[in-house]
Steps between C-alpha positions, in 0.01 A plus 500: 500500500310376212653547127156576334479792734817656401493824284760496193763755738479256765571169309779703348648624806469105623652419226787719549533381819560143409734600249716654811457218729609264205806689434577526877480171528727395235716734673534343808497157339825620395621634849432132629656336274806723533507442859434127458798517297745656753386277796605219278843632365403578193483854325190602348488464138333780308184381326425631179200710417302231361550266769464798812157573352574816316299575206714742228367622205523386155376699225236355301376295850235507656512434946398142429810466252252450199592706153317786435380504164529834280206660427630718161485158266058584570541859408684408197340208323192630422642793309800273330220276422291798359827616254535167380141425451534809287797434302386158357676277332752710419614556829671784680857573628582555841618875424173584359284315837753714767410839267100469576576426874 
C-alpha cells in the first residue's frame, strides 16, 4: 500500500482507523495495568482523563490544545477604523460607533 496512491476517502477511512486502534489500545493499556495491579495486591487506581489518554473538549481549543483565535476583531476593525477615520479629531463616542453597526 503506497500513501501517494491513496484517494482522499481512503486516507480518511485510514485515518479513522488509527484513531480506533489508538483508542483501543489505550484501552487495554488500562486492562493490564489493572490486572498487573491485582496480581500484586494492589487495587487499581483510577487514572484521570489526562493521564488515560482521553482528549475532552475545551471551548476556544483547538485538538492540538492551541487557542483559537476569534475571527470578529477582522470583521470589525476595518469599519471602526473607517468611523474614526471619519470623525477626526474630534472623535466619536462609543454609542454613536454601535448605532452605524
Amino acid at each position: 500500500m503506497s500513501l501517494s496512491n491513496l484517494s482522499s476517502a481512503q486516507l480518511a477511512h485510514l485515518i479513522g482507523l488509527v484513531r480506533e486502534k489508538e483508542l483501543l489500545q489505550t484501552k487495554l493499556d488500562r486492562v493490564d495495568a489493572a490486572l498487573q495491579a491485582l496480581e500484586g495486591g494492589k487495587s487499581a487506581q483510577k487514572k484521570s482523563a489526562a493521564a488515560s489518554g482521553v482528549v475532552r473538549g475545551f471551548r476556544g481549543q483547538n485538538q492540538r490544545g492551541k487557542v483559537r483565535k476569534s475571527r470578529r476583531g477582522k470583521r470589525l476593525k476595518a469599519p471602526l477604523l473607517k468611523a474614526l477615520s471619519a470623525a477626526g479629531s474630534s472623535g466619536i463616542t462609543v454609542k454613536e460607533l454601535a448605532g452605524e453597526s
